[in-house]
C-alpha positions as CSV (number, residue, x, y, z in Angstrom):
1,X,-7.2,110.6,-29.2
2,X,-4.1,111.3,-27.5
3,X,-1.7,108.2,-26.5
4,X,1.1,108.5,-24.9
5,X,3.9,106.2,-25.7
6,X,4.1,104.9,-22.6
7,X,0.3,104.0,-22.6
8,X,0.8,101.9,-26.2
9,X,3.8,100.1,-24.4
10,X,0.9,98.6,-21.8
11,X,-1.4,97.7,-24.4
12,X,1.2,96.1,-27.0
13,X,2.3,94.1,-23.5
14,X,-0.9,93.0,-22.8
15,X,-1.7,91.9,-26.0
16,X,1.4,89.9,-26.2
17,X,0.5,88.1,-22.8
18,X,-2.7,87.2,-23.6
19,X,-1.3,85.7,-27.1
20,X,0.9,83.7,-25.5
21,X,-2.2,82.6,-22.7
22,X,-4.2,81.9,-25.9
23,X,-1.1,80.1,-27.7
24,X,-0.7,77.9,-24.5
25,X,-3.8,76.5,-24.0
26,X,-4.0,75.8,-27.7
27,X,-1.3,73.4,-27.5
28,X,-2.1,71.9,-24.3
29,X,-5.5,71.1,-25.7
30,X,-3.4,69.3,-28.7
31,X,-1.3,67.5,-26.8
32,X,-4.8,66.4,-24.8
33,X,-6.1,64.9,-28.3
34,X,-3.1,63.6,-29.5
35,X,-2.5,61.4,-25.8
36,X,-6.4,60.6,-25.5
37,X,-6.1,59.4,-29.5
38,X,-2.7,57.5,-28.7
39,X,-4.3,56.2,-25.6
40,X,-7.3,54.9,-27.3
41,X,-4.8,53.4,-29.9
42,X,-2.8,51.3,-27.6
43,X,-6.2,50.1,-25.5
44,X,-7.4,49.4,-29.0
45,X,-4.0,47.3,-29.9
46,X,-4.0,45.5,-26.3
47,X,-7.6,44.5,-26.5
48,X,-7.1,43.4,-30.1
49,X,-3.7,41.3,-28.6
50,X,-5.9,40.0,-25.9
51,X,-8.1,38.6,-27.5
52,X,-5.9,37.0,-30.1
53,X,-4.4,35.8,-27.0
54,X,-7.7,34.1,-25.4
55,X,-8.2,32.9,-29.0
56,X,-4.9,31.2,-28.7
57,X,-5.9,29.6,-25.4
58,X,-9.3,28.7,-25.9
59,X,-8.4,27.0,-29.1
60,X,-5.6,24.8,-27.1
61,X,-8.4,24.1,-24.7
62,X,-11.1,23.4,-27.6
63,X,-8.9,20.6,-29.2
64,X,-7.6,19.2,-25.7
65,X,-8.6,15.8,-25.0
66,X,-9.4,16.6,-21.2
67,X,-12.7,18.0,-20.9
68,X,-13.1,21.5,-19.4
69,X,-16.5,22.8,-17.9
70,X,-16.8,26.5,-16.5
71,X,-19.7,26.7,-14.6
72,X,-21.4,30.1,-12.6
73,X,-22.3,30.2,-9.3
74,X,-26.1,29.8,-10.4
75,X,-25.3,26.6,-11.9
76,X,-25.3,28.2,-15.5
77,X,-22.7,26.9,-18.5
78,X,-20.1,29.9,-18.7
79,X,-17.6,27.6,-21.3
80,X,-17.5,24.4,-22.5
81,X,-14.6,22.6,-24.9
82,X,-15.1,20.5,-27.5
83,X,-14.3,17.2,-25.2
84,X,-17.0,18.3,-22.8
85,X,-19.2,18.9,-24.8
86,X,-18.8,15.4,-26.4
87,X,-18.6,13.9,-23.1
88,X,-22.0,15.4,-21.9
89,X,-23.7,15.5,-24.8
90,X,-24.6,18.7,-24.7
91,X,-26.6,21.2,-27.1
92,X,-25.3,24.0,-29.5
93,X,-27.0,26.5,-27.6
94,X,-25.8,25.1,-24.4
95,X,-24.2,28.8,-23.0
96,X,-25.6,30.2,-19.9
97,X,-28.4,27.6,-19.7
98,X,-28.5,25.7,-16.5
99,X,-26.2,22.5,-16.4
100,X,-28.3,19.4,-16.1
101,X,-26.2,16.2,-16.8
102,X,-26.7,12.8,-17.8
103,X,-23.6,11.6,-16.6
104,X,-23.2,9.8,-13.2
105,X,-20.0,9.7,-11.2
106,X,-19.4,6.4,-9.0
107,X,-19.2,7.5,-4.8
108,X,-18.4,5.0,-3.1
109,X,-21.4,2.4,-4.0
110,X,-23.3,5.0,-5.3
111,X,-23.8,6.8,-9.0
112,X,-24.6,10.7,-8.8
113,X,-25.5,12.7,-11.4
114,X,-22.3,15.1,-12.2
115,X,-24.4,18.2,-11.6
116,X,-25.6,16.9,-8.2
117,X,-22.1,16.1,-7.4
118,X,-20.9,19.4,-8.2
119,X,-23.5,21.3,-6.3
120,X,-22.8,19.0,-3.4
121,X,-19.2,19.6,-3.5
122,X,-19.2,23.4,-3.6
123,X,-21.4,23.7,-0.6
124,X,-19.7,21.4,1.2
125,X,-16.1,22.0,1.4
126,X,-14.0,25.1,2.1
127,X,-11.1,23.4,-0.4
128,X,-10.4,25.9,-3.3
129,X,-9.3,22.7,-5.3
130,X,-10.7,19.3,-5.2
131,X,-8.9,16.2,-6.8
132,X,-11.0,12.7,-7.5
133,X,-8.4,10.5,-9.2
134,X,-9.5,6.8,-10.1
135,X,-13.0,8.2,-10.6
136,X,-15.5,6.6,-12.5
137,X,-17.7,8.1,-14.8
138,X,-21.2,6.3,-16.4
139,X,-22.8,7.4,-19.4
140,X,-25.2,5.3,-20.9
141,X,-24.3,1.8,-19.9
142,X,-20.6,2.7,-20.1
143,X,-18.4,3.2,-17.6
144,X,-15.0,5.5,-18.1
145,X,-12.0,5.8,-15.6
146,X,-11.3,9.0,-15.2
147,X,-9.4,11.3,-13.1
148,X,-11.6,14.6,-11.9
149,X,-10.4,18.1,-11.0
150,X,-12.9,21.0,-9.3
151,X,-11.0,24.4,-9.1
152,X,-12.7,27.8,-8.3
153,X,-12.2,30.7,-10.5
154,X,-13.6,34.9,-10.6
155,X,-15.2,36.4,-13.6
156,X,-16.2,39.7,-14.6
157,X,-19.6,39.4,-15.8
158,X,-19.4,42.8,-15.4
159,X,-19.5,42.3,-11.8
160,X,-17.4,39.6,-10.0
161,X,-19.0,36.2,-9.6
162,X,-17.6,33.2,-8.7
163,X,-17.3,30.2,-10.9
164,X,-16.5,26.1,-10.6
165,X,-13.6,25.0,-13.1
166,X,-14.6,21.2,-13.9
167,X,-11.5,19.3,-15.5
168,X,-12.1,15.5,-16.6
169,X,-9.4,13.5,-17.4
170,X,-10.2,10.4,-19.4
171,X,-7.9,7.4,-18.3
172,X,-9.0,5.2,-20.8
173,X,-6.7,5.0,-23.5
174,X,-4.1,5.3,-19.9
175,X,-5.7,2.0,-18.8
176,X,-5.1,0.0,-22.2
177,X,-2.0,1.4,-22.6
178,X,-0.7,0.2,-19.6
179,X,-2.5,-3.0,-19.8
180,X,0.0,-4.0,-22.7
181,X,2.9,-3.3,-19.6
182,X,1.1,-6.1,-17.9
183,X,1.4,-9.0,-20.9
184,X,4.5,-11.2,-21.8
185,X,5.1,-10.0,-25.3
186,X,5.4,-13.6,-26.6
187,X,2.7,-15.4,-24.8
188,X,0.5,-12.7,-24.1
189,X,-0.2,-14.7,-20.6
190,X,-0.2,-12.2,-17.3
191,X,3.7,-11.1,-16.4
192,X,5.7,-10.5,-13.8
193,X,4.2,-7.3,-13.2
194,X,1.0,-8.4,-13.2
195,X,1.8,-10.9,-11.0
196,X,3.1,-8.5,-8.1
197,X,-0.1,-6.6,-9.0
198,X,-2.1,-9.7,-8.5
199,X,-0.2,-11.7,-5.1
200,X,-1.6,-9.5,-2.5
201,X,-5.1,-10.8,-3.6
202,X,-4.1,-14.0,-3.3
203,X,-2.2,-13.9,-0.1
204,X,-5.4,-12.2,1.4
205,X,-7.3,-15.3,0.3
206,X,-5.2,-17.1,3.4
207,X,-7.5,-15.8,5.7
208,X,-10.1,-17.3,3.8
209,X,-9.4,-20.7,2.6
210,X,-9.3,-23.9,4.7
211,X,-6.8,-25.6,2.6
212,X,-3.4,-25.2,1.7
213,X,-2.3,-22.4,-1.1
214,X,0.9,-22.7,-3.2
215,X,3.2,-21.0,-5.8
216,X,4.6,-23.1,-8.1
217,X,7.0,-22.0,-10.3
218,X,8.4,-24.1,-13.3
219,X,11.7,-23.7,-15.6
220,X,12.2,-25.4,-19.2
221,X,15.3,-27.1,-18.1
222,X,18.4,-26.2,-20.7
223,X,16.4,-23.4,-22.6
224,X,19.4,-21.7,-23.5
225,X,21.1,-24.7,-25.0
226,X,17.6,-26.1,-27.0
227,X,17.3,-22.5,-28.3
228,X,20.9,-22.8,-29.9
229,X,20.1,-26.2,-31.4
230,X,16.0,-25.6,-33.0
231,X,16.5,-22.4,-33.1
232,X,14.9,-18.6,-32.2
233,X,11.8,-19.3,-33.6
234,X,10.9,-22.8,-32.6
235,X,11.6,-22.6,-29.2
236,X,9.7,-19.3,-29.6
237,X,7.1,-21.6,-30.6
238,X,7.4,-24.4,-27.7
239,X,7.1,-21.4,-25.7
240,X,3.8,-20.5,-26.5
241,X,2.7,-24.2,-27.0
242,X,3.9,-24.7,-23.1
243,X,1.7,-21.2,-22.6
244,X,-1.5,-22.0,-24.1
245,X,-1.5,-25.6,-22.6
246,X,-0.9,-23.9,-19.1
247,X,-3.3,-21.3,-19.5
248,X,-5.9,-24.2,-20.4
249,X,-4.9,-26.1,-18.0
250,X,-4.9,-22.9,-15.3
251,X,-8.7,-22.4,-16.4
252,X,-10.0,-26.2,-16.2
253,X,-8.6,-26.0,-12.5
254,X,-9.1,-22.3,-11.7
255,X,-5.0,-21.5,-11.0
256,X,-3.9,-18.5,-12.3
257,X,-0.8,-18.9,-15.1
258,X,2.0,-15.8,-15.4
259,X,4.8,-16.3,-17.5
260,X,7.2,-14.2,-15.2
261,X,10.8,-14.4,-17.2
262,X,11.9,-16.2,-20.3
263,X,11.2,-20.1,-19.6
264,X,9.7,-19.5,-16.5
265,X,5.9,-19.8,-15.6
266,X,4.2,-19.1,-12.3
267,X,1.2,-20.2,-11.3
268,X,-1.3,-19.6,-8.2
269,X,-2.7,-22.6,-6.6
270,X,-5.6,-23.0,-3.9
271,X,-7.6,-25.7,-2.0
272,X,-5.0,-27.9,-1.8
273,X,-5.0,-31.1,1.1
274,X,-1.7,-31.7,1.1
275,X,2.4,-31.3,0.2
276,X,2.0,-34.5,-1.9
277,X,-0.6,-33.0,-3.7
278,X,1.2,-30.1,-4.8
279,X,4.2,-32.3,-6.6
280,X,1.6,-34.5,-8.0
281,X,0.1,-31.3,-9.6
282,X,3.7,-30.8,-11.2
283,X,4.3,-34.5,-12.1
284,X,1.1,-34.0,-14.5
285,X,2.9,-31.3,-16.2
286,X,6.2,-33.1,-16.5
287,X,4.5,-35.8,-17.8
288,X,2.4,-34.0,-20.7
289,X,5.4,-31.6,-21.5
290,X,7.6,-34.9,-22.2
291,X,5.9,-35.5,-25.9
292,X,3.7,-32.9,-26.2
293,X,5.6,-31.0,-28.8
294,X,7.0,-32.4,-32.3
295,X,9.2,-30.7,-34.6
296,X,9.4,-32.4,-38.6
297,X,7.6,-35.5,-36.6
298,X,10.8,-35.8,-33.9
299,X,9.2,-35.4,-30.1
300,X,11.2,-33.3,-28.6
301,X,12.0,-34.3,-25.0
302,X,11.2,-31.4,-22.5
303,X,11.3,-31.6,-18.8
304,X,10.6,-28.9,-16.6
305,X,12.0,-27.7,-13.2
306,X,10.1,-27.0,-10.4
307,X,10.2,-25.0,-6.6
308,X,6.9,-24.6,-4.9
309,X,6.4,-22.8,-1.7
310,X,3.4,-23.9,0.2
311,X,1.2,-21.6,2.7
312,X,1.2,-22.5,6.1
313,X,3.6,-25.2,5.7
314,X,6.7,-22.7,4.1
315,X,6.1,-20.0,6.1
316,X,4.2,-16.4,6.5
317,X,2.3,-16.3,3.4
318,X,3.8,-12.9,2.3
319,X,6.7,-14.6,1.3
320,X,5.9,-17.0,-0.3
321,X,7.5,-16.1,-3.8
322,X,11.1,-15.9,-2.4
323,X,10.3,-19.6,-0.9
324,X,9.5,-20.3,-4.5
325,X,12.8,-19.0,-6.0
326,X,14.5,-20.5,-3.5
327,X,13.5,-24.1,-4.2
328,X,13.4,-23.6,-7.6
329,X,17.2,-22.9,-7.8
330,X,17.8,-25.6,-5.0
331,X,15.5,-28.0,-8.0
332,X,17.4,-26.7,-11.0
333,X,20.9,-27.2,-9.4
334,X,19.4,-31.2,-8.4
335,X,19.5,-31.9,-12.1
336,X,16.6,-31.7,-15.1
337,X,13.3,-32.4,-14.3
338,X,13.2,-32.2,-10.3
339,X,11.0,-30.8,-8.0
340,X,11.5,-28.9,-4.7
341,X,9.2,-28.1,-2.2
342,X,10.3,-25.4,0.1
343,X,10.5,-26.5,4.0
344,X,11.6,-23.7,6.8
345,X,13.9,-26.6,8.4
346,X,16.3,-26.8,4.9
347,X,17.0,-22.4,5.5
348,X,18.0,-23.7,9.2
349,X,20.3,-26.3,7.9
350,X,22.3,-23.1,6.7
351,X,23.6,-23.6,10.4
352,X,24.7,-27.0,12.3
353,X,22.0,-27.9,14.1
354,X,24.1,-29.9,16.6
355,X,26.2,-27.0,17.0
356,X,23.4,-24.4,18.1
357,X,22.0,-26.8,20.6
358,X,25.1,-27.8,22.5
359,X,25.8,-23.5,22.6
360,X,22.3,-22.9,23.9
361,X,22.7,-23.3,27.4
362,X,26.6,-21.7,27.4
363,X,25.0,-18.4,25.4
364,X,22.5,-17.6,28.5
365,X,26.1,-17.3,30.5
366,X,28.3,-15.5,28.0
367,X,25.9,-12.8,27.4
368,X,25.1,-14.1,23.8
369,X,21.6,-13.3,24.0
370,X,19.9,-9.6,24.5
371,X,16.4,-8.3,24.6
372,X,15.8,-5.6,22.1
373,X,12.9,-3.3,22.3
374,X,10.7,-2.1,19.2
375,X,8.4,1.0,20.3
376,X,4.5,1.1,19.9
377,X,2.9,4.3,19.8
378,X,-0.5,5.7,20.4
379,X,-2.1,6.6,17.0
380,X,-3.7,10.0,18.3
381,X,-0.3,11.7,18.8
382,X,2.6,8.9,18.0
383,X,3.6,8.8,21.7
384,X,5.6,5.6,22.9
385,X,3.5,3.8,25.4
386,X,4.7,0.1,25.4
387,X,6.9,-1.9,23.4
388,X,7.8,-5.7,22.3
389,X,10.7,-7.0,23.9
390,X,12.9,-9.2,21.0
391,X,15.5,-11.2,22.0
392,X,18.8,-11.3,19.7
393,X,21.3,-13.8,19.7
394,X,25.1,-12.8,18.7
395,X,26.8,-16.0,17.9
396,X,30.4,-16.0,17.9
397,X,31.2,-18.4,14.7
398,X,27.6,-17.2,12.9
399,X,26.8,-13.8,14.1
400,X,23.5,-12.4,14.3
401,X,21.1,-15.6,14.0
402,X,17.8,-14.8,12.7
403,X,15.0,-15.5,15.6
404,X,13.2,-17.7,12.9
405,X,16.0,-20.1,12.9
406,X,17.0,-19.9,16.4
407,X,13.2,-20.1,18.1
408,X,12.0,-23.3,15.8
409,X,15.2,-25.1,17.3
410,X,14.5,-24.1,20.8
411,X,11.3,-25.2,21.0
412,X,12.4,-28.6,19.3
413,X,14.4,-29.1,21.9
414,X,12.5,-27.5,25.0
415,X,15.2,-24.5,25.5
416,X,12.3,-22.5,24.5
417,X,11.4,-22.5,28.3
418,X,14.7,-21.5,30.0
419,X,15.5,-18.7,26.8
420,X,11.9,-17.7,28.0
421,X,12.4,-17.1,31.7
422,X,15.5,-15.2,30.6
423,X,13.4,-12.5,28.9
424,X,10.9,-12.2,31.6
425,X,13.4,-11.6,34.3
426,X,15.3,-9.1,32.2
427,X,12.0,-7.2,31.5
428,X,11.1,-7.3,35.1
429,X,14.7,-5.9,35.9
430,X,14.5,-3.6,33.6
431,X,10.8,-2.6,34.6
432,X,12.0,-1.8,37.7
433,X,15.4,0.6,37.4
434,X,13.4,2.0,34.9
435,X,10.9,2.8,37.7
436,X,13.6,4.1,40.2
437,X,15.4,6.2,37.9
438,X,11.2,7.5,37.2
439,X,11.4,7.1,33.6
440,X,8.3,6.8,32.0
441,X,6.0,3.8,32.5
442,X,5.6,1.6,29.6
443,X,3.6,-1.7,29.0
444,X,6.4,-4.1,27.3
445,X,4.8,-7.2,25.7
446,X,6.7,-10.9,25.8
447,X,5.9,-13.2,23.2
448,X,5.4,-16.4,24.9
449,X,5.0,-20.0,23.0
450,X,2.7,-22.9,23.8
451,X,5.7,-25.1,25.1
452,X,6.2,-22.8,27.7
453,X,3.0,-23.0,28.4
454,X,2.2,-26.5,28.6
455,X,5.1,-26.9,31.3
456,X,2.0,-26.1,33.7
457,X,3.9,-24.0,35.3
458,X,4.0,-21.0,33.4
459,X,1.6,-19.2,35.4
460,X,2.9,-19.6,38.7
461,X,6.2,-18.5,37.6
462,X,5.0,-15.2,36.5
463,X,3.2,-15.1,39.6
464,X,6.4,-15.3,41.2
465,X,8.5,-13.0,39.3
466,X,6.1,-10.4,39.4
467,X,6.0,-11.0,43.5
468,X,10.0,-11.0,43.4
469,X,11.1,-7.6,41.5
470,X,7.6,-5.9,42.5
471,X,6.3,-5.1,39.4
472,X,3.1,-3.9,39.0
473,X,1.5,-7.0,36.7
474,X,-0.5,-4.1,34.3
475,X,3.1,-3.3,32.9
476,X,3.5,-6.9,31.6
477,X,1.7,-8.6,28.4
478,X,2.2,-11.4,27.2
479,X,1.7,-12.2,23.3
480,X,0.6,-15.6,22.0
481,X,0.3,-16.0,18.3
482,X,-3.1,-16.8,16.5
483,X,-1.8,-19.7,15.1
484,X,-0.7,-21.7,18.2
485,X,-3.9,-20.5,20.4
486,X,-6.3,-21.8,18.0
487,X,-4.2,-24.9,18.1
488,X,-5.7,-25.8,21.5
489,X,-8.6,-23.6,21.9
490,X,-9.2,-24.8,25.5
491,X,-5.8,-24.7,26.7
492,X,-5.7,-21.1,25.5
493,X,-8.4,-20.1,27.3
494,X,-7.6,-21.6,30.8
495,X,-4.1,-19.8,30.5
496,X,-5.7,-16.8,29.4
497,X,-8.1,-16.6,32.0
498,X,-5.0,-17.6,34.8
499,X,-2.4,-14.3,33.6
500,X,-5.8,-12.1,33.3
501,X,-6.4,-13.1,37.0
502,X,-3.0,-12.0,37.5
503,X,-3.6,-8.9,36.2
504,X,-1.3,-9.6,33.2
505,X,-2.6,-8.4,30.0
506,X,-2.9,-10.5,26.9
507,X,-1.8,-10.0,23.2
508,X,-3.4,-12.1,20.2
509,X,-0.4,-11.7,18.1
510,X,-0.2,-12.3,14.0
511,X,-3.6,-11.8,13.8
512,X,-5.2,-12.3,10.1
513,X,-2.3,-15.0,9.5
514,X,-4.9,-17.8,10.0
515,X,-7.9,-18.7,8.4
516,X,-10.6,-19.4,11.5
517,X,-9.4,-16.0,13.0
518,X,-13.2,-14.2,12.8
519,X,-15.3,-17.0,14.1
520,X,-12.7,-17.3,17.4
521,X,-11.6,-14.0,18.2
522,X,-14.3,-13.8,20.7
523,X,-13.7,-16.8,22.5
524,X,-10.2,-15.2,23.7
525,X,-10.2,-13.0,26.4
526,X,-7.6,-10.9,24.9
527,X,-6.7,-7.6,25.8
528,X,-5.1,-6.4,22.2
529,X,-5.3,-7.9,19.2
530,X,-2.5,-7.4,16.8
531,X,-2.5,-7.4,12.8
532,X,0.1,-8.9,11.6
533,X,2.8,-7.3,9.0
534,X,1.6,-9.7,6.0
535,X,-1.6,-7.8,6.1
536,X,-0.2,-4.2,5.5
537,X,2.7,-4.5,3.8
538,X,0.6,-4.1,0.1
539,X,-2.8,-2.1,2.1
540,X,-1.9,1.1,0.2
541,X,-2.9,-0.5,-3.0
542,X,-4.7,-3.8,-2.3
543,X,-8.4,-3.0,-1.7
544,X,-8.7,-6.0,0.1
545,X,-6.2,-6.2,2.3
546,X,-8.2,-2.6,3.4
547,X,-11.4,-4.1,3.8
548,X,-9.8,-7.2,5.9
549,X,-7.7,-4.5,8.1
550,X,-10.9,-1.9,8.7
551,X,-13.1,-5.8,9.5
552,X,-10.9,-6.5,12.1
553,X,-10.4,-3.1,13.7
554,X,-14.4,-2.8,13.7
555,X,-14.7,-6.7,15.2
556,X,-11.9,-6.0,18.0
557,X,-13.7,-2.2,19.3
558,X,-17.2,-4.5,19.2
559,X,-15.6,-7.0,21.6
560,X,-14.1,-4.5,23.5
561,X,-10.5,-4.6,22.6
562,X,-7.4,-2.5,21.7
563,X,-5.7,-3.2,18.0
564,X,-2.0,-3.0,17.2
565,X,-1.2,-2.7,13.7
566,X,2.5,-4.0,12.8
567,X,4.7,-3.9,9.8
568,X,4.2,0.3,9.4
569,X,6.8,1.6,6.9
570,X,5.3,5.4,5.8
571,X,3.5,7.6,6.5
572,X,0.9,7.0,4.5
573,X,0.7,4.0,6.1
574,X,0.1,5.9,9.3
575,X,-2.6,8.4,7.6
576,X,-4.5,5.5,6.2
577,X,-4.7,3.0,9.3
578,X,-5.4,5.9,11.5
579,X,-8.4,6.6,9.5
580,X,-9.4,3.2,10.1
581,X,-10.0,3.4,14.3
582,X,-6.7,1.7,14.8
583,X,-5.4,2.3,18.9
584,X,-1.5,1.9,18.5
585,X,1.4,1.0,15.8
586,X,4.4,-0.4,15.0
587,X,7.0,-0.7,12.8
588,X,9.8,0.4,11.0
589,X,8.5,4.3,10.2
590,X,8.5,4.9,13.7
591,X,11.8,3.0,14.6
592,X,13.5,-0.5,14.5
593,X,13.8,-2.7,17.8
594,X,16.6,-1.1,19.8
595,X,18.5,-2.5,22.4
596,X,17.4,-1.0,25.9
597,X,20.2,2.0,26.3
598,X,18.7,3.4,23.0
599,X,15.1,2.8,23.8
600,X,14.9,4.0,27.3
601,X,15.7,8.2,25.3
602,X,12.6,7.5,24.5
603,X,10.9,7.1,27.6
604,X,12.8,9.5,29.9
């Protein structure tokens, strides 16, 4: 065979390509192994670090006190911890059998099994997460505070499916914890805390009782002084004698005993007939406490100070406690062992008496007096729609006068009428540039008193005015508190009926502030009824102060009127009332009173 040079050339070239071909896709196939081995590896390592991790995890869930529950869409146990599984008593082989409990959870009146509860919830609301604080939980005969969480999660099972998260927060150990917040450290009796907790219940019972309530608070006079001479622990020890023979006392009589600071005691009082009543109650206790405590056979002499506020004859009922202080320091700077009952008249002796009354009729024509205007909204979208006029008196030796001092003297002395026909014909005046200048129409409501009333006159005058600035009368109200029309129910009525003729409307004002204010609502033919402040300033957290509020809103809309709610602060306030039905509100979260170039930006 015969080959050319040139022809061995080709085939050593060829041969050399194909080598390196050959060489080529021997290494890329090694470099395939070694990245699928390495890849494998590192999956390996990240699975293995995973599940350390959800090792890690579950065991912080496992020991949590909280229970957890992980539950499938088919109602089957996907996870439980430790807690829960305590809690619900359930078996070891308890995963991916259907959840059946034996717990209940309190709804409203009701107790529902936990599993129904669940089921009910995850068909019937769009909320990812669901939060039930201040739940209650029954198992058995016992009942557990608890606070309850129901989240939504997706698991790969392979395929997706979607699962309910239940979280159970015990409150138990929560609750005694902070019970021990609520004790005097020394006596162990109910403390000041517990005390704030506790008022609102016992202001509510106002409405309720026929009979007089009272705070009473007492003081070991010179406390200070006897500790220095016994010593700490023996007038720790008179202390807690004074305490145990109060809390006796307290339950033999059904008043409730708080020892609020140091040597002071308060204590709750119902069903009482009288003011005399109420410092004989206390003159029993000075009169035990004088030998009831003997150290090395010596009686030690102990008097006690008191101040006690009375409801109605103190004032509103809601404050009640800072009457209490005030006559107890007013009885403490009297001298050892006195007793002070707080009167309204001794807060207007602040002022001279004498004084006020000779500048009444001189204030009217120096411009001393001016009607302020507090908005009232409608609840469905907070627009202003009326208002109360307020009238404010600057005094030029005292200042601002509070209305509480200036009003009680006026009707005392009958200015109550003239003071009155002031406000009307400003409001009329004011009813009608507003008119002109086509500002909004508002309804502005007058607070009117019996005394102007009782002139017999009253009505015709309104007539009058309403003829003379030519107002139209469905822009007037006129409020009358509960208090003073129950005073004369028949009176009230007549008049009532008169301004409705008018075509007036008519305001039961600080309504809930009296005790017969269920069985006579009806008998009024008020337009509005309006809840007074006292019952809303604690209705976040007082439940009953939220059943008396949702009573009266439901009684009103039966009998075919409107309710104001007064004393709104927040907006909670506003979310919680409004869920109640309520027509309009006012109060400080919406604005203060303003005087009428600051109101009417409102209105334009």
């Amino acid at each position: 065979m015969n080959i050319t040079l040139e022809k061995l050339t080709q085939i050593i070239n060829q041969m050399t390509a194909e080598g390196y071909v050959l060489v080529s896709i021997s290494l890329l196939f090694i470099f395939f192994v070694l990245y699928i081995y390495f890849l494998v590896k590192e999956k390996k390592r990240l699975g293995e670090t995973l599940e350390n991790n959800l090792k890690v995890f579950q065991k912080a869930v496992d020991i949590s006190e909280n229970a957890v529950l992980i539950l499938s869409d088919k109602n089957k146990v996907m996870y439980a911890n430790n807690t829960m599984v305590r809690l619900l008593q359930l078996n070891n082989n308890f995963l991916l059998k259907e959840f059946e409990s034996i717990v209940h959870i309190k709804v409203k009146k009701d107790w529902i099994a936990l599993d129904k509860f669940i089921e009910d919830k995850r068909s019937g609301t769009k909320e990812k997460v669901c939060t039930y604080p201040h739940s209650i939980l029954r198992i058995s005969d016992d009942e557990i505070p608890i606070n309850l969480y129901l989240d939504t999660i997706v698991m790969r099972m392979p395929n997706e499916v979607l699962c309910d998260v239940i979280y159970i927060q015990d409150m138990t150990k929560d609750k005694e914890h902070s019970g021990t917040h609520f004790r005097h450290q020394l006596t162990n009796l109910p403390n000041q805390l517990q005390a704030y907790h506790d008022l609102p219940a016992f202001f509510s019972k106002s409405h309720l009782e026929k009979n007089k309530l009272a705070l009473m608070l007492l003081s070991l006079d010179n406390f200070s002084m006897l500790r220095s001479i016994i010593g700490y622990e023996q007038a720790n020890a008179v202390l807690k004698k004074f305490a145990t023979y109060l809390e006796t006392l307290g339950k033999s009589l059904n008043v409730s005993v708080y020892h609020t600071f140091d040597n002071h005691f308060l204590l709750t009082v119902t069903n009482l007939h009288s003011i005399e009543e109420s410092r004989a109650f206390v003159e029993d206790i000075q009169k035990q406490l004088a030998s009831f405590y003997k150290m090395e056979d010596v009686n030690l002499h102990l008097t006690v100070s008191a101040g006690i506020a009375i409801y109605p004859d103190s004032g509103s009922i809601r404050k009640l406690l800072d009457y209490a202080y005030k006559a107890l320091a007013e009885a403490e700077k009297e001298g050892d062992g006195k007793i002070n009952i707080f009167i309204p008249e001794k807060f207007a002796a602040d002022y001279d008496e004498l004084r006020l009354n000779s500048d009444m009729p001189g204030a009217l024509s120096k411009g001393e007096f001016e009607v302020y205007y507090q908005p009232i909204v409608k609840v469905e979208n907070e627009e202003v729609v009326a208002a109360e006029a307020l009238i404010r008196w600057k005094h030029p030796q005292y200042g601002l006068i509070p209305p509480d001092v200036f009003i009680s003297l006026m009707e005392k002395t009958g200015f109550i009428i003239k003071l009155g026909q002031y406000v009307l014909e400003e409001v009329l005046k004011q009813q009608k540039r507003w008119e002109l200048f086509n500002f909004k129409p508002v309804e502005i409501s007058i607070n009117v008193s019996m005394v102007e009333i009782n002139t017999g006159e009253f009505v015709q005058h309104v007539e009058r005015k309403l003829a003379e600035h030519q107002i139209h009368p469905e822009w007037i109200k006129f409020e009358i508190t509960e208090g003073i029309a129950m005073s004369n129910e028949s009176q009230t009525e007549k008049y009532f009926l008169a301004l409705k003729k008018l075509g007036v409307g008519i305001s039961l004002d600080d309504f809930g502030t009296g005790y017969t204010s269920f069985g006579y609502l009806k008998k009024f033919p008020a337009d509005n009824v309006k809840i007074d402040k006292s019952l809303v300033d604690y209705i976040l957290t007082n439940e009953e102060d939220q059943r008396i509020v949702k009573a009266i809103i439901e009684l009103a809309h039966t009998l075919g009127m409107k309710i104001v709610v007064e004393g709104i602060e927040n907006k909670k306030m506003v979310e919680l009332i409004a869920s109640y039905g309520c027509d309009y509100m006012q109060g400080y979260h919406f604005s203060k009173p303003l005087p009428v170039f600051e109101f009417q930006k409102l209105i334009r």
